[in-house]
C-alpha positions as CSV (number, residue, x, y, z in Angstrom):
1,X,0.0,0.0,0.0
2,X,2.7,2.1,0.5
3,X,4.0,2.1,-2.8
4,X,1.4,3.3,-4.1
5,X,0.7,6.5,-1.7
6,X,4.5,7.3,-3.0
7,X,3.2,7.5,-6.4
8,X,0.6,9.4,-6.0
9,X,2.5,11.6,-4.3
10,X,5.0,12.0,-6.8
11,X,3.1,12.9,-9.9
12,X,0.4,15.2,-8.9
13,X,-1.1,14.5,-12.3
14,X,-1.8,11.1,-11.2
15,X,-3.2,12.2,-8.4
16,X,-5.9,14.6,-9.8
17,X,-6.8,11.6,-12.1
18,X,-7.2,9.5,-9.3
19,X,-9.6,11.1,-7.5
20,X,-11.6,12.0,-10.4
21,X,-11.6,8.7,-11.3
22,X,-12.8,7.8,-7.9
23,X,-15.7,9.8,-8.4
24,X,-16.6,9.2,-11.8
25,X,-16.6,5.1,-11.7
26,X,-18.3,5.4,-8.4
27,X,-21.0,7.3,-10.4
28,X,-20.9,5.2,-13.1
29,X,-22.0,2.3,-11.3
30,X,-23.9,4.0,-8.5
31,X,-27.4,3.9,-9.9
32,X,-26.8,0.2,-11.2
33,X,-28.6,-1.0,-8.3
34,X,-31.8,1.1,-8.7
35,X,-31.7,0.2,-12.4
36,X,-32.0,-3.5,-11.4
37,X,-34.2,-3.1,-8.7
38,X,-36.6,-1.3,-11.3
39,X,-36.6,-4.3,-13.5
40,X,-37.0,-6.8,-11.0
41,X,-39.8,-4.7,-9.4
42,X,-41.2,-4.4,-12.8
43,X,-41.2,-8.1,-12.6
44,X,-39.0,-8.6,-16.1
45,X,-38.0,-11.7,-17.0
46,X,-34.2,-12.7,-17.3
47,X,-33.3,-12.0,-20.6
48,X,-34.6,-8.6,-20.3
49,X,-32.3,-8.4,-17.0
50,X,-29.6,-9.9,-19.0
51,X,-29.8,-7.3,-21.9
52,X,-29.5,-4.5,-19.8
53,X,-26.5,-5.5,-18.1
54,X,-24.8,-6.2,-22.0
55,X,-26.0,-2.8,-22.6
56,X,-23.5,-1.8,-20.0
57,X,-20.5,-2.7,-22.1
58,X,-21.9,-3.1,-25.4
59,X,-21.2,1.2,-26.4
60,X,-17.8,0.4,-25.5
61,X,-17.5,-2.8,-28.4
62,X,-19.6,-0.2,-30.8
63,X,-17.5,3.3,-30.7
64,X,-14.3,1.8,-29.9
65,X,-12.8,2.2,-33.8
66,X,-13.7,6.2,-33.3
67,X,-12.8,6.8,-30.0
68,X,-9.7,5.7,-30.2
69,X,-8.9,8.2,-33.0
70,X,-10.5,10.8,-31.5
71,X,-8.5,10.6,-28.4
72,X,-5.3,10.4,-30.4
73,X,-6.9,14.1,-32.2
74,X,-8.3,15.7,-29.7
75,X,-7.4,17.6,-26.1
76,X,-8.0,14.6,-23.3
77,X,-9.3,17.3,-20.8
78,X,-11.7,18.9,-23.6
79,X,-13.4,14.9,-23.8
80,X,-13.2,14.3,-20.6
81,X,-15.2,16.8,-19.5
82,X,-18.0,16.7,-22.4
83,X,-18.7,13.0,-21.8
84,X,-19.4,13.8,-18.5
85,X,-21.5,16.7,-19.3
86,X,-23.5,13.5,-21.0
87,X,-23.9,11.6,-17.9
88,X,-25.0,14.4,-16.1
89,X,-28.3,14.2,-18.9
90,X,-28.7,10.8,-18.9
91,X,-28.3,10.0,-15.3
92,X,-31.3,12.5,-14.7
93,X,-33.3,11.3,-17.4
94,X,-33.5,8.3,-15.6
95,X,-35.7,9.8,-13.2
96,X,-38.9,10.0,-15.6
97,X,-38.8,5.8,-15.8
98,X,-41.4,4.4,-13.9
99,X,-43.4,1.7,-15.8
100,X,-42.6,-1.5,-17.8
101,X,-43.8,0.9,-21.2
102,X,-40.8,3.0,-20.4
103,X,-38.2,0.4,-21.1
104,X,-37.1,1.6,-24.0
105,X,-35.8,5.0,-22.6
106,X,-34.1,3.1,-20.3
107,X,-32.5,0.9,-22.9
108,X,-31.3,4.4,-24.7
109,X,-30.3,5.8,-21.7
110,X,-28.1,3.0,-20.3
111,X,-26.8,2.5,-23.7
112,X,-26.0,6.2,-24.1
113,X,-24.6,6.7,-20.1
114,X,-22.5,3.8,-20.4
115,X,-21.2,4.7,-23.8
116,X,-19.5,8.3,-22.2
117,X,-18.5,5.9,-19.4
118,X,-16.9,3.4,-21.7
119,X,-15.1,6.5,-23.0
120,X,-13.9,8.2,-20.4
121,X,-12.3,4.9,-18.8
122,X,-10.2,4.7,-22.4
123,X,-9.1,8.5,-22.6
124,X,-7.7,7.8,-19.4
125,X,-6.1,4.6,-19.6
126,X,-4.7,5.8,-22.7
127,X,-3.4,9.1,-20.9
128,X,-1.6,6.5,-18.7
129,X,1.1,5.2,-20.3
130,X,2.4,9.1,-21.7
131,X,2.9,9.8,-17.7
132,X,4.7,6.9,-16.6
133,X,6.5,4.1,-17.6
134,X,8.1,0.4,-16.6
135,X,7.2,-0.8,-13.4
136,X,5.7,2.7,-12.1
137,X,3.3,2.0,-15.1
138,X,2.1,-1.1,-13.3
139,X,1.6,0.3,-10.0
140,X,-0.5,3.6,-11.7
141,X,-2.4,0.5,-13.2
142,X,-3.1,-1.2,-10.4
143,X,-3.9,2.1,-8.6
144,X,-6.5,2.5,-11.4
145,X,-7.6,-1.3,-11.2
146,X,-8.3,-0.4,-7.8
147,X,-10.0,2.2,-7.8
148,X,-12.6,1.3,-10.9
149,X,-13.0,-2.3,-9.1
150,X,-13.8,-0.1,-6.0
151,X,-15.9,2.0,-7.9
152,X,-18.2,-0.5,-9.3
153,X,-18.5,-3.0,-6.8
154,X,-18.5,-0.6,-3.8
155,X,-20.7,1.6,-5.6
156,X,-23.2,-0.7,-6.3
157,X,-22.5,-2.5,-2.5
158,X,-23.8,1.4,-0.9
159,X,-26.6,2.0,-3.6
160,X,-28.1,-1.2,-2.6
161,X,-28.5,0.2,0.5
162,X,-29.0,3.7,-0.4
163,X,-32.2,2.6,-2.7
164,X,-33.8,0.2,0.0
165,X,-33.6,3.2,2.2
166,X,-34.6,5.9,0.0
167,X,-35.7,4.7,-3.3
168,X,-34.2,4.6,-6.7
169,X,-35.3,8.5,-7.4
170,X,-33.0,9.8,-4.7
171,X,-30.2,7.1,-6.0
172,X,-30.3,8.6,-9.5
173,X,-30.3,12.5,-7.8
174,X,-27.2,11.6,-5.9
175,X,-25.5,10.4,-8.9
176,X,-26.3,13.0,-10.7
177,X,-24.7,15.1,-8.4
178,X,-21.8,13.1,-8.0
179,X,-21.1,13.5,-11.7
180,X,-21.1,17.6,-11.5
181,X,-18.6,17.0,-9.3
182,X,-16.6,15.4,-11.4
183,X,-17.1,18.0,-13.5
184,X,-15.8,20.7,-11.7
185,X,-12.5,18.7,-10.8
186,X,-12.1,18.4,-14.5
187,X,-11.9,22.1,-14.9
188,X,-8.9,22.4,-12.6
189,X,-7.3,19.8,-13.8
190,X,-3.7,20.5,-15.6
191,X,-2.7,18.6,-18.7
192,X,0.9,19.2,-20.4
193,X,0.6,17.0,-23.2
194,X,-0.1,18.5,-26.3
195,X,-2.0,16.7,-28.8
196,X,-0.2,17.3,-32.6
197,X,-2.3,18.1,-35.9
198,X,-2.9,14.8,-37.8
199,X,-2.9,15.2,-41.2
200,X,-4.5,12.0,-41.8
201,X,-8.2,11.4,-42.0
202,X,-10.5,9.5,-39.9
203,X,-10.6,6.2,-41.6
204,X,-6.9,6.4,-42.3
205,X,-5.7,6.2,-38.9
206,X,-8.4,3.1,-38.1
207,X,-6.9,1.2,-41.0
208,X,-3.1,2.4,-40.0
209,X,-4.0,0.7,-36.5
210,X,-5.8,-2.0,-37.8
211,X,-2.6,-2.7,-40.2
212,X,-0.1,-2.1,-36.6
213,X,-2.4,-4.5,-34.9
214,X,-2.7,-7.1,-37.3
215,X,1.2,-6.9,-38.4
216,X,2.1,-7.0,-34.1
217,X,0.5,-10.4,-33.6
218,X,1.8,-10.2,-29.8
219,X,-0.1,-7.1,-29.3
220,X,-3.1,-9.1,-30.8
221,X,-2.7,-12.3,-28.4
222,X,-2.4,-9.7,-25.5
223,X,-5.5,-8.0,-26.3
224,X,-7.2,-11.3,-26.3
225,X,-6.0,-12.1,-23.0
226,X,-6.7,-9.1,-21.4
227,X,-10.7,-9.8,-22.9
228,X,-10.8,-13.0,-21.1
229,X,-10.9,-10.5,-17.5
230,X,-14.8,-9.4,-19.0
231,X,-15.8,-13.2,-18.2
232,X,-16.3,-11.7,-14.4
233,X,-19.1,-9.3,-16.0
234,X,-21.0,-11.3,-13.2
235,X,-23.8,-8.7,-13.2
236,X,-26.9,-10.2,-15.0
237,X,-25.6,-13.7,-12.6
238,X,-25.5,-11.3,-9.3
239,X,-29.2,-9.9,-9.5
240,X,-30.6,-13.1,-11.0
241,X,-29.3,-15.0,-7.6
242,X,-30.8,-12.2,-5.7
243,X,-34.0,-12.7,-7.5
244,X,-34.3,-16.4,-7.1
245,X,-32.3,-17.3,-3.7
246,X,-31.7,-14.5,-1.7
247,X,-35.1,-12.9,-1.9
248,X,-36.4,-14.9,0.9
249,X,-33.3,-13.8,2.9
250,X,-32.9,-10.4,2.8
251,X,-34.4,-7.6,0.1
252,X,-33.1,-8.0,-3.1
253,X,-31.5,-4.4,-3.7
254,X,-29.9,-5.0,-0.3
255,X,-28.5,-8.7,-1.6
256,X,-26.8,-7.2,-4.4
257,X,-25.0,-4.4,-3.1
258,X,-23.6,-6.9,-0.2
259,X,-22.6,-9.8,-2.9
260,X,-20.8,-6.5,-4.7
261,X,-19.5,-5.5,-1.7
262,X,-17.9,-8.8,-0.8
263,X,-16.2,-8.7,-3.9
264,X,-14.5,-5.1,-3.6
265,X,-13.2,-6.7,-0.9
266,X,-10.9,-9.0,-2.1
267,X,-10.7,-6.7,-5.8
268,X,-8.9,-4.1,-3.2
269,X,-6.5,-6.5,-0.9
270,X,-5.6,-8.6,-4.0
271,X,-3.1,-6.3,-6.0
272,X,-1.9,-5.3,-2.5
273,X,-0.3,-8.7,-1.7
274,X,0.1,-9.6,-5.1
275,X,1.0,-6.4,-7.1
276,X,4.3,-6.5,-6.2
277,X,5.5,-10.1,-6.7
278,X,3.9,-10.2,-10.4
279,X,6.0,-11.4,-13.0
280,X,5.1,-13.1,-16.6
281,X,5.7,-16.8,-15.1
282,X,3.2,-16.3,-12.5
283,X,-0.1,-14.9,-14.4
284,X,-0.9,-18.4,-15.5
285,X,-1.0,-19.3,-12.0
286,X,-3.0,-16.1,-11.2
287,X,-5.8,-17.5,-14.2
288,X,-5.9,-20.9,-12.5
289,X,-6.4,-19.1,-9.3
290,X,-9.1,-17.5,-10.8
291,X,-11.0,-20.2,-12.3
292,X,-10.9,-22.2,-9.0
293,X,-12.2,-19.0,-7.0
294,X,-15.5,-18.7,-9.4
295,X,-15.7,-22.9,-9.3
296,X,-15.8,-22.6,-5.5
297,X,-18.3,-19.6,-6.1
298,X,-20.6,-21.9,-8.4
299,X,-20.4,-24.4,-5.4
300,X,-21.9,-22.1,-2.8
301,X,-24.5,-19.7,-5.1
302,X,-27.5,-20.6,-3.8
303,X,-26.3,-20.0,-0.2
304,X,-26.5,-16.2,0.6
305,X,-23.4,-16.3,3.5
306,X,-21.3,-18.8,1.9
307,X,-22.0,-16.7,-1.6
308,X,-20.8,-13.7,0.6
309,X,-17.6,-15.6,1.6
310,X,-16.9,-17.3,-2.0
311,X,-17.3,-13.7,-3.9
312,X,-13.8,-12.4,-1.9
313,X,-12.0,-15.0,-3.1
314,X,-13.5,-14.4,-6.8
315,X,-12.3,-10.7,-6.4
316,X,-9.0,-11.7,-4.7
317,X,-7.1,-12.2,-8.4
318,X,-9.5,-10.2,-10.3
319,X,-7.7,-6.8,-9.9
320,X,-4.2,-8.1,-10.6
321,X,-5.0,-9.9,-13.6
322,X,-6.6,-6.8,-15.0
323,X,-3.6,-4.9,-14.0
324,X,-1.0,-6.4,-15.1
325,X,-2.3,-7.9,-18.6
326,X,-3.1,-4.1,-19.4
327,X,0.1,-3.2,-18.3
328,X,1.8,-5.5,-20.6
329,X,-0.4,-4.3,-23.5
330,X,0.9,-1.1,-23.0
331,X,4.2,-2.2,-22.7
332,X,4.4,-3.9,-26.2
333,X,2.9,-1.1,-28.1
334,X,4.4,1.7,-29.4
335,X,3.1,5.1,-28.5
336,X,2.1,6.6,-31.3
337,X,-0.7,3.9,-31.2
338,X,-2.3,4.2,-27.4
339,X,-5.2,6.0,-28.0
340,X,-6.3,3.4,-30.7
341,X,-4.9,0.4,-29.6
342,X,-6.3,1.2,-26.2
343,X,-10.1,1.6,-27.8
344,X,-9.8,-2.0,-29.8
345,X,-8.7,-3.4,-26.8
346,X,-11.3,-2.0,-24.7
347,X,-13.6,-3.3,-27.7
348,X,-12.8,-6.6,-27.2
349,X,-12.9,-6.4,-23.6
350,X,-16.1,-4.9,-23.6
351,X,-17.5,-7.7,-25.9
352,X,-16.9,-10.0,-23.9
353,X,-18.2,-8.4,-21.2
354,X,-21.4,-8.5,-23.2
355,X,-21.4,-11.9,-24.6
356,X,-21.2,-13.0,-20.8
357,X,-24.0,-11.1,-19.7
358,X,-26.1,-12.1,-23.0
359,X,-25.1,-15.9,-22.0
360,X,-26.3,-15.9,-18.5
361,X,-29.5,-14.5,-19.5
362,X,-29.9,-17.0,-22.5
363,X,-28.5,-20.0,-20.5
364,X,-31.0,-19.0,-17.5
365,X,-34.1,-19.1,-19.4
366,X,-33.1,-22.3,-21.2
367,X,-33.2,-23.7,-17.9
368,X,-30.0,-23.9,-16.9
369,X,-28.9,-23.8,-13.4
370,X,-27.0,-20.6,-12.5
371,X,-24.6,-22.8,-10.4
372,X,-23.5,-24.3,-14.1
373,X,-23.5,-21.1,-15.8
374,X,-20.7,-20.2,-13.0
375,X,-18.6,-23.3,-13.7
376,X,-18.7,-22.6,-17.6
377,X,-16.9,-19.5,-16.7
378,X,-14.6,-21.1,-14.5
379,X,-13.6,-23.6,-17.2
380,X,-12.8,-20.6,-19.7
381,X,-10.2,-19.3,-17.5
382,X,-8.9,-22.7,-17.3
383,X,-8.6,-22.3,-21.3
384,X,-7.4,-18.8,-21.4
385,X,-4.3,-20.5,-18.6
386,X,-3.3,-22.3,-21.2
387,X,-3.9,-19.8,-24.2
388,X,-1.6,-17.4,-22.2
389,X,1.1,-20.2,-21.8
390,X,1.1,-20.4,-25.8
391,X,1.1,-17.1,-26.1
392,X,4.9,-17.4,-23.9
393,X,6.1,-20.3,-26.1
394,X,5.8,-18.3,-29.2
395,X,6.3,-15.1,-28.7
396,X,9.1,-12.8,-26.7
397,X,7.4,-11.6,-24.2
398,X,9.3,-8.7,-22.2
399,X,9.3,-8.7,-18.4
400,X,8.0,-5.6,-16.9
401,X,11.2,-3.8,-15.5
């Protein structure tokens, strides 16, 4: 922990961005829990659940060939603060949803809010990289890791509470408010890098870092690795369990912000003892962790304590596997290409983020048991352990230093 407080306070740029993105995730994900809430009060069935937790990731896969131009064109500060300006709207406009014939606003709203979300996480972890470098790199990540896991699990952990307390209406004023003050940290905020004149059109630069990706086949293999993370999109999986085993337990808005809030737990501790002792040998490990963490998960779902328990563990590797396979995508690409490399990965990342959330909901209403829905994810980190360990046998891979 200490490591990272002597960061922080030695690039004051960092900092700032820090605590803005403190705020800004925590609003992001805030109001999840009153969305959900909605639907299940609304008495949707779980594909409809399902959909709107894709909807949470899917802008990301959609925009990600623009953004990533746009953030390699235009002033990080001057996006930064319009796609907030965006959730300000949207966050407020959720206020006038109130019946099941009112879905469809939500759907546009989610998509559109979680789009300038999606956004604002990429101009950032693109900004990144351009501050600091090597192993300081990797602890700014984790830093970052930390504080979006935080953020979104933590977020949701409070709201849950927040709503059974004082409704979803309240929830969506507070993060509307939260957002505005994101916005006025934005304004103070001081950023030195200049941004040159691209001569180049649009369509150009996509198909220049299409042609870097596709001739940089590690930097390919690394963005597919890094996707494998969005398999714990556990969303859709959370507030279905709520709705079908915790409800006679305890309310269900109140169910998922604690299974969330288990999870933060171990997402914060986990790169604390394990940051530092990362290397490329041991991320396989880390993967196997993983998928025996979410198998034990799957053993216990339908028991709301032991689900409790079983979600640390699941959050324990999460962080540091984000971390570090990000930071070694950053570290093999060159940095003329962040911003756009950056937005495909977050593409892929963010698709299958979706595709997981889709699945649950499909599997669900085929029947399927949500305890074998969490196994299948714990088998496709098994898979991606050994995808990364091809990915060492043919391909140089360079130690983080």
């Amino acid at each position: 922990m200490k490591r990272y407080w002597v960061l922080l306070q030695n690039f004051p740029l960092l900092r700032r961005l820090s605590l803005i993105q403190l705020i800004a995730y925590f609003g992001a994900w805030f109001s999840n829990v009153a969305i959900y809430t909605l639907l299940i009060q609304m008495e949707v069935d779980a594909t409809i659940i399902a959909f709107v937790a894709a909807l949470h990731f899917l802008p990301g896969v959609l925009q990600a060939p623009l953004s990533g131009v746009i953030i390699d064109r235009i002033s990080p500060k001057r996006l930064l603060i319009f796609l907030t300006v965006i959730e300000i709207v949207c966050t407020l406009l959720l206020l006038s949803i109130d019946t099941i014939q009112m879905l469809w606003l939500l759907y546009i709203l989610v998509f559109i809010r979680m789009g300038a979300s999606s956004f604002h996480f990429t101009v950032e972890m693109s900004l990144l990289p351009r501050i600091v470098e090597g192993k300081v790199l990797q602890a700014a990540n984790e830093i970052h890791s930390i504080i979006w896991s935080l953020s979104y699990t933590l977020g949701m952990a409070l709201s849950g509470m927040f709503v059974y307390w004082l409704g979803t209406s309240s929830a969506f004023l507070l993060d509307a408010g939260l957002f505005a003050l994101v916005l006025l940290l934005l304004k103070g905020l001081h950023i030195d890098l200049k941004v040159e004149k691209v001569k180049i059109g649009f369509t150009a630069m996509m198909a220049d870092a299409y042609n870097y990706i596709r001739t940089h086949k590690i930097v390919f293999h690394l963005m597919l690795l890094h996707a494998v993370i969005g398999l714990t999109a556990f969303d859709a999986l959370v507030a279905l369990s709520a709705k079908y085993y915790y409800s006679n337990v305890i309310a269900v808005s109140m169910a998922i912000g604690l299974v969330h809030a288990s999870r933060a737990i171990g997402l914060v501790i986990g790169p604390m003892v394990l940051g530092h002792r990362m290397n490329n040998r041991r991320l396989r490990y880390l993967l196997i962790a993983e998928a025996v963490a979410i198998a034990l998960w799957a053993m216990v779902l339908s028991d709301f304590y032991l689900s409790l328990a079983a979600s640390v563990l699941v959050g324990f590797v999460t962080t540091t596997l984000w971390s570090y396979t990000y930071t070694l995508l950053q570290h093999h690409t060159k940095e003329e290409y962040y911003g756009r490399v950056i937005a495909y990965n977050d593409m892929i990342f963010l698709g299958v983020g979706t595709l997981t959330s889709l699945m649950i909901g499909y599997l669900a209403k085929l029947n399927y048991s949500l305890e074998s829905i969490t196994m299948i994810l714990a088998v496709l980190f098994l898979i991606a352990s050994g995808y990364y360990g091809w990915i060492r046998n043919h391909f140089a891979l360079e130690e983080i230093e």
